[in-house]
C-alpha positions in Angstrom: 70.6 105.5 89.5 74.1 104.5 90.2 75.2 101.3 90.9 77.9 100.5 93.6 80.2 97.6 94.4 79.2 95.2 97.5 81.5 95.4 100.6 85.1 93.3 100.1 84.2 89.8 102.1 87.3 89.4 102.8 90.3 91.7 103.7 93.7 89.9 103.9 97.2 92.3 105.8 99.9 91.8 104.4 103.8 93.3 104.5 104.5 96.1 101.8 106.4 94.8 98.0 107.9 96.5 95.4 105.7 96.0 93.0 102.7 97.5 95.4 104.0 101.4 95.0 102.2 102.3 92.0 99.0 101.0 93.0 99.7 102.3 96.5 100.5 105.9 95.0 97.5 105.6 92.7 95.2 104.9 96.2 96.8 107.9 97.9 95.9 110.2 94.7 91.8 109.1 94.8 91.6 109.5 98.0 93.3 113.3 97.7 90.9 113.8 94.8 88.0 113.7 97.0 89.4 114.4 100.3 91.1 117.5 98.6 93.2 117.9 101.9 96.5 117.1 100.4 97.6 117.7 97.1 98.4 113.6 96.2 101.7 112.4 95.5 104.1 110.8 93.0 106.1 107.8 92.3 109.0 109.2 93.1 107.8 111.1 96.4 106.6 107.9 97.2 109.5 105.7 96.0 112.2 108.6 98.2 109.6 107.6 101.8 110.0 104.1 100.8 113.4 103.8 100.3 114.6 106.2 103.4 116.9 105.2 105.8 115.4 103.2 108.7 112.5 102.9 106.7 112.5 99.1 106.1 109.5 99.1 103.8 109.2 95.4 103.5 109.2 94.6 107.1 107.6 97.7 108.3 104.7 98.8 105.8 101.7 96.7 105.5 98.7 96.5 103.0 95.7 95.7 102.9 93.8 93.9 99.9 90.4 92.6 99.5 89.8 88.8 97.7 90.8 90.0 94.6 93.9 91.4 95.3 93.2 95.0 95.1 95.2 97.4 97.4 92.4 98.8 99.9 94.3 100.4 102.0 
């Protein structure tokens, strides 16, 4: 038997930061593993959408994290 986490209680939105890409690019990648519908990406693919013209990451990305600060989504 398995044991599984309870539901976050609390999911707080907030706007993408710098220091959110790793763990953003880590989410991405388990979510490929199972999904197997893309094949993941990397820091850098991730760091080149980011950082692309007209992108404004930190006004136009947003995150989500449960209560302890864990990037969700």
């Amino acid at each position: 038997m398995s044991k599984t986490s309870a539901p976050s209680k609390s999911i707080t939105i907030r706007t993408y930061q710098p220091n959110d890409l790793d763990k953003i690019v880590a989410l991405i990648n388990a979510i490929d593993a199972i999904e197997k519908i893309e094949d993941g990406t990397s820091l850098e693919e991730m760091r080149n959408e980011i950082d692309a013209p007209g992108v404004y990451a930190e006004q136009n990305v947003f995150v989500a994290e449960d209560e302890h600060q864990k990037i969700v989504g």
